[in-house]
N, C-alpha and C positions, 0 to 999 in steps of 0.2 A: 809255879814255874813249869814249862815246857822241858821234854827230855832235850832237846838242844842247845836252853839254858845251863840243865844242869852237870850237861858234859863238858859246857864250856867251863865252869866251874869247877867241876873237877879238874881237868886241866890246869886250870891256874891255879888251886894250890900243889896239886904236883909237882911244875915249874917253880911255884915258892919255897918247897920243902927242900927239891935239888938245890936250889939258888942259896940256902941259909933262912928261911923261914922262920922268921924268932916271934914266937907267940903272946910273950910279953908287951912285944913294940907293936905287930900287927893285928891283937885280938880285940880291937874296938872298932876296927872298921867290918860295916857289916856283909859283906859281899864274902870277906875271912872267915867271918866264923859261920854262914853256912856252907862254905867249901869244906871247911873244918871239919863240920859234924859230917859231911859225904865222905871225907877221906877216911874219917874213923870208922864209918860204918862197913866201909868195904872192909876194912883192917878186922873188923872183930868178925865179919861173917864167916855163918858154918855152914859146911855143903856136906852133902854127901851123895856120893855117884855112886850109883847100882846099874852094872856093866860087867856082863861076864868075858868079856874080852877083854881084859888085865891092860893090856898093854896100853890100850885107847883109855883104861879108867886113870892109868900112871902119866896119859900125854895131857889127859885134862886137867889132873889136881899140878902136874910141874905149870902149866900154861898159867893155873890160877895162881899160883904162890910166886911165879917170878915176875910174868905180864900186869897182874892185879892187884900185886901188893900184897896179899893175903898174908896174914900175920906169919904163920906157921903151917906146915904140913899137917901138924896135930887138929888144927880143924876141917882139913877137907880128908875124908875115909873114903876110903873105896872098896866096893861091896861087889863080892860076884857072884852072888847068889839073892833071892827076893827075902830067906831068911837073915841071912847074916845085913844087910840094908835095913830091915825092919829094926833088928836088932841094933845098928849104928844110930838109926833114927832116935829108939829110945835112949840111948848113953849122952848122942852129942846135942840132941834137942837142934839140930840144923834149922837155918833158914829155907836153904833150898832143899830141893831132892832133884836129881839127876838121876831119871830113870831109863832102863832099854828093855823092849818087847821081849823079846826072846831070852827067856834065863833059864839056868837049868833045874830050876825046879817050879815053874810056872810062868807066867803071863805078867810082864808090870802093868798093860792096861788096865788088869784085875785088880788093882792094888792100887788106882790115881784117889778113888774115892775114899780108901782107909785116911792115905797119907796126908790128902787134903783135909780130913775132919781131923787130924793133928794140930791144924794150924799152919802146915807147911806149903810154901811156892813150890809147886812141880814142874818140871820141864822133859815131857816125854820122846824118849830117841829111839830113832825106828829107820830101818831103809826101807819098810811099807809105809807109803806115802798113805797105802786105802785108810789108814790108822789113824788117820788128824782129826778128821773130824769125831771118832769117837772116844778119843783124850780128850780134846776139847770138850765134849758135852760129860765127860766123866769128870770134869775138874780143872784138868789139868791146864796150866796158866801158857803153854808153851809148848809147842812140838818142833823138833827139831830133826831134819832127814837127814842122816846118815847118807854119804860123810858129814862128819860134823864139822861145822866153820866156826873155829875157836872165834872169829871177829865177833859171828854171832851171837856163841855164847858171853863176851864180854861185854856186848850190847845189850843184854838181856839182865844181866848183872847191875854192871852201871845205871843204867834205864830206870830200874825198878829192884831196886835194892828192898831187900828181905824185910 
């Protein structure tokens, strides 16, 4: 299925869960249960944002816990430094990584290749646009120019879930 299949999808059990969504009555039809397993996925995913500007890492994890459903606060961390992120990466075992260029103890470009032989989706945030293409050929699944367009990041999420 195409990403505009599967947005439509998600939508509709969204709309089903607000409406009274009873999983007993509606888990045989098949269209429910894989909307099902989309809304769950977003529900369990773990992020973590490596962003030394606090405030932008606190607009993205509220954006994702109230916009996205995200279970709990408890899976999205926010890192402001490349060490304390490394070190979230290994505790929460995240699907994504939310990375920014400039930290104050190095470079996230330098760090797409690590995070990616983890196993992890990266998505590189930078206002140097010169930077994309070489996220891109270091790993990285996504670059995103600062400012950041939370639509974007929610399309990226939903899209292509972890």
């Amino acid at each position: 299925m195409g990403p505009e299949w599967q947005g439509y999808c998600l939508c509709s059990i969204m709309t089903l869960l607000k409406e009274g969504f009873n999983r007993e009555t509606h888990w045989n039809e098949p269209l429910l249960k894989f909307t099902d397993y989309i809304f769950f996925r977003i529900l369990t995913m773990k992020i973590v944002i490596i962003e030394d500007e606090k405030d932008l890492g606190i607009l993205m994890r509220n954006f994702l816990v109230k916009q996205l459903d995200v279970k709990t606060p408890e899976t999205v961390k926010i890192a402001t430094t490349l060490t304390e992120g490394i070190a979230y990466i290994g505790q929460l075992n995240p699907d994504w990584v939310f990375i920014d260029n400039n930290l104050p103890d190095g470079k996230g470009i330098n760090e797409i290749e690590f995070i990616k032989s983890t196993g992890r989706k990266v998505v590189m945030m930078s206002a140097m646009t010169n930077l994309r293409e070489e996220a891109l050929r270091k790993g990285a699944d996504y670059f995103l120019d600062k400012p950041i367009s939370f639509v974007e990041v929610r399309n990226i999420l939903v899209t292509h879930r972890g």
